[in-house]
C-alpha positions as CSV (number, residue, x, y, z in Angstrom):
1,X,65.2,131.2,45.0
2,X,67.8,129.3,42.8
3,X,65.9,126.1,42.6
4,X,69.0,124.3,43.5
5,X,68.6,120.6,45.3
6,X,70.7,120.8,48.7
7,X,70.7,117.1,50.5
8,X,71.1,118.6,54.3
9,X,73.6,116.3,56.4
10,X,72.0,114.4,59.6
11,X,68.5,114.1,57.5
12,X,68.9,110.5,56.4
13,X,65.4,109.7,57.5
14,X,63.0,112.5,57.5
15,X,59.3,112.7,57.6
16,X,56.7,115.4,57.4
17,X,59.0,118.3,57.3
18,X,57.8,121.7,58.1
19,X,59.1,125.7,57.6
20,X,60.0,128.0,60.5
21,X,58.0,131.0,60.0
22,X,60.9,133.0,58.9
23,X,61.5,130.5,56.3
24,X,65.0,129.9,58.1
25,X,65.0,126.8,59.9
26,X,62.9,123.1,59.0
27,X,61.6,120.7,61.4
28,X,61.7,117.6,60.8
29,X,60.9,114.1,62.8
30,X,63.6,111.5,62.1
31,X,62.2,107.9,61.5
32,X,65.4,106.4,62.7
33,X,65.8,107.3,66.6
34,X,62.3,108.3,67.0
35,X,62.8,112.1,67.2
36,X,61.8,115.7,66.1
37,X,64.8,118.0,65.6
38,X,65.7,121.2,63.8
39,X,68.4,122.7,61.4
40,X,69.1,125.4,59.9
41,X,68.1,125.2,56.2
42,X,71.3,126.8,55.4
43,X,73.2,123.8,57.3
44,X,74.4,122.1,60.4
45,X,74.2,119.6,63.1
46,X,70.3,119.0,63.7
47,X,69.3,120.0,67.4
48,X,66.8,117.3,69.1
49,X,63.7,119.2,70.3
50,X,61.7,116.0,71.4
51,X,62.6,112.0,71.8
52,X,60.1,109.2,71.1
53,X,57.8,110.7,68.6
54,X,57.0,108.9,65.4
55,X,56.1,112.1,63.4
56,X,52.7,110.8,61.6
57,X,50.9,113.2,62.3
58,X,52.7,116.2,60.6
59,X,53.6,120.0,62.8
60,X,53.7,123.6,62.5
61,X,55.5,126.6,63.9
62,X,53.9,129.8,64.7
63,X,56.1,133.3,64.9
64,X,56.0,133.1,68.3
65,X,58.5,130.0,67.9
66,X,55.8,127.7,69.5
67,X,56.1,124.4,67.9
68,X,52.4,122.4,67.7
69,X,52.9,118.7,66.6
70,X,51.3,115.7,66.9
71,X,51.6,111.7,68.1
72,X,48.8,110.6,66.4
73,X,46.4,110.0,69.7
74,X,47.6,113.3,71.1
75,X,48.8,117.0,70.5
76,X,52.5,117.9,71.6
77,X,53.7,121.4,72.2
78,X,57.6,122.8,72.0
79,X,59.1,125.9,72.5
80,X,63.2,125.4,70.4
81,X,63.7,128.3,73.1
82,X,62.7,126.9,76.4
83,X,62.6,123.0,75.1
84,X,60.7,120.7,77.3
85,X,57.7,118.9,75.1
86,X,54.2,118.7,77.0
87,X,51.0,117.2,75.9
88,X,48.6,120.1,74.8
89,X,45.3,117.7,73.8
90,X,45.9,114.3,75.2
91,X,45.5,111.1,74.6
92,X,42.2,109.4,74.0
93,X,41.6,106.2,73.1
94,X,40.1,105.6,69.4
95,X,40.9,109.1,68.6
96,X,43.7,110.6,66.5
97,X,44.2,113.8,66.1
98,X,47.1,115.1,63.3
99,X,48.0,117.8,61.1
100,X,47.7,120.6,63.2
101,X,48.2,124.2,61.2
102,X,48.5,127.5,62.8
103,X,45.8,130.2,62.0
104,X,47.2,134.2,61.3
105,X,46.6,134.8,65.5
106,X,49.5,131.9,66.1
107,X,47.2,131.0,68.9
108,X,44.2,129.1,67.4
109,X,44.9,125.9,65.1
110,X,43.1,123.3,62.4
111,X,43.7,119.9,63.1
112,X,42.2,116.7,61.9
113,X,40.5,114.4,64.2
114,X,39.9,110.9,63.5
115,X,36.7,108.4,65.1
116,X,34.9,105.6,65.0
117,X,32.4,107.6,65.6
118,X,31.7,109.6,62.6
119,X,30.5,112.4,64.7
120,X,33.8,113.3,66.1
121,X,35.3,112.8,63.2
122,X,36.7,115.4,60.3
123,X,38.6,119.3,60.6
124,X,38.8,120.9,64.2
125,X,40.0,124.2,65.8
126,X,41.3,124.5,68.6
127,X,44.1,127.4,70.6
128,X,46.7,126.8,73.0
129,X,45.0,128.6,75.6
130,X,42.0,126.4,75.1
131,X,42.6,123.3,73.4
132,X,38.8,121.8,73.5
133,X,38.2,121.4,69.7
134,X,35.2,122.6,68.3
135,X,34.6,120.9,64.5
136,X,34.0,123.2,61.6
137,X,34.2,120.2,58.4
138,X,33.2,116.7,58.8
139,X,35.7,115.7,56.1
140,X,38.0,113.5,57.1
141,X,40.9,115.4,55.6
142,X,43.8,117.4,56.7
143,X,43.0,121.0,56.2
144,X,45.4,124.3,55.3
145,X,44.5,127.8,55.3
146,X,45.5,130.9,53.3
147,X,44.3,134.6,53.9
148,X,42.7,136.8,51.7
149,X,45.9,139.3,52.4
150,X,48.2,138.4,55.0
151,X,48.1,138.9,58.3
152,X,43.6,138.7,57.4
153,X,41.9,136.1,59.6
154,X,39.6,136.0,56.8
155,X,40.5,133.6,53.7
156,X,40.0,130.1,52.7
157,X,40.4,126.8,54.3
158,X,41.2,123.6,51.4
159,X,40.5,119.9,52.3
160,X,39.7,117.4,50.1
161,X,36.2,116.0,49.8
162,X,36.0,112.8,47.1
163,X,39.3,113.3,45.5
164,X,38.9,117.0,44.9
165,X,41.0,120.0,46.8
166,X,38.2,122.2,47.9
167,X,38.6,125.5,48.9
168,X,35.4,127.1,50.9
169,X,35.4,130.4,52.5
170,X,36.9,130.5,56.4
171,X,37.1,133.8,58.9
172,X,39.6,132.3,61.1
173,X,38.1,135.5,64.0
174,X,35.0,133.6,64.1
175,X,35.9,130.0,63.3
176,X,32.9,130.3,61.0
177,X,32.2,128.8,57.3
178,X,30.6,130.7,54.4
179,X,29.3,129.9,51.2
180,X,30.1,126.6,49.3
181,X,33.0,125.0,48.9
182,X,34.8,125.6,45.2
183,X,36.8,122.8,43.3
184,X,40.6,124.0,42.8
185,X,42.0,121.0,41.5
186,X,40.7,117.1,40.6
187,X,42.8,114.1,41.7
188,X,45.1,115.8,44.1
189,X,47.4,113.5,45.9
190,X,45.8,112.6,49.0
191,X,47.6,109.5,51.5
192,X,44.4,107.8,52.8
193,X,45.9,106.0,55.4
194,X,47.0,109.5,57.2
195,X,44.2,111.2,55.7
196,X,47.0,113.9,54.6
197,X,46.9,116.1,51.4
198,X,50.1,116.7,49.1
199,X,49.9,120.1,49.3
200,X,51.0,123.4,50.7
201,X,49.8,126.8,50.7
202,X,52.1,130.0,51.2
203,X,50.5,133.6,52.9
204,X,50.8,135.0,49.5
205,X,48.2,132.2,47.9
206,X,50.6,130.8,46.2
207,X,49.5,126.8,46.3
């Protein structure tokens, strides 16, 4: 709320940070021993949820405090709770599968999943109960969601399609598309390689 710049001890070298629900707490993978931790965002000593991950592939946290991250070939799962990190999609060959994102339920998920085969490739949902993916974009983008008015499972998912953020209608009860995607905004950061858009969306639409 101040817009004040805090450099957080024992996060010398972060990548693909995410918020705790609550807005209280930041994951983070560390590049330097291989590892995803947490801290407090008012301070600390980062705790170490999970060892030898590279953090690619980007997380999210749902208010259950069920961490969903990702290896790049497979999908991790963490509770900062219980602790102990399991595969929840595993690994398979010539596939990745990253930037996983939480849907309003906090069971069901968007990820993006990656081929040679362009027909298993682009924006996936899958739940922790039942992780089989089922695609709903062929994009090859990461994807976020916002609702129409929080907790709704009906909003919009964004991706980007030829350098534009997109926004299309989603009901995130159904899993199911409607109408045609809108531009929101032209020449939005996008990192090709990771196939990861330099965005973020809050509950309240702000993007």
């Amino acid at each position: 709320e101040s817009g004040e710049l805090r450099t957080l001890t024992g996060t010398d070298t972060p990548r693909g940070s995410f918020w705790s629900p609550d807005s209280g707490t930041i994951a983070f993978f560390s590049a330097g021993d291989r590892t995803l931790k947490t801290l407090r965002a008012s301070g600390g000593v980062p705790e170490v949820l999970c060892e030898n991950v590279d953090g690619t592939g980007g997380g999210t946290w749902n208010r259950a405090g069920m961490i969903l991250f990702s290896t790049r070939t497979a999908l991790m799962r963490v509770s900062p709770a219980a602790g102990g990190c399991t595969e929840l999609i595993k690994s398979d060959p010539g596939v990745f599968r990253a930037h996983p994102v939480f849907l309003p339920d906090g069971d069901h998920f968007l990820y993006l999943q990656g081929a040679a085969d362009d027909g298993r490739t682009g924006v996936y949902v899958g739940s922790l109960r039942d992780p089989a993916g089922r695609r709903v974009l062929a994009d090859r983008s990461s994807a976020l969601f916002v609702p129409d008015t929080p907790p709704s499972h009906r909003g919009r998912v964004l991706f980007v399609r030829e350098q534009t953020l997109m926004a299309q209608t989603f009901d995130a009860a159904s899993f199911e598309l409607s109408g045609e995607p809108q531009p929101v905004a032209n020449h939005v950061g996008f990192d090709n390689n990771r196939s990861h858009i330099a965005a973020s969306v809050s509950d309240d639409g702000t993007l």
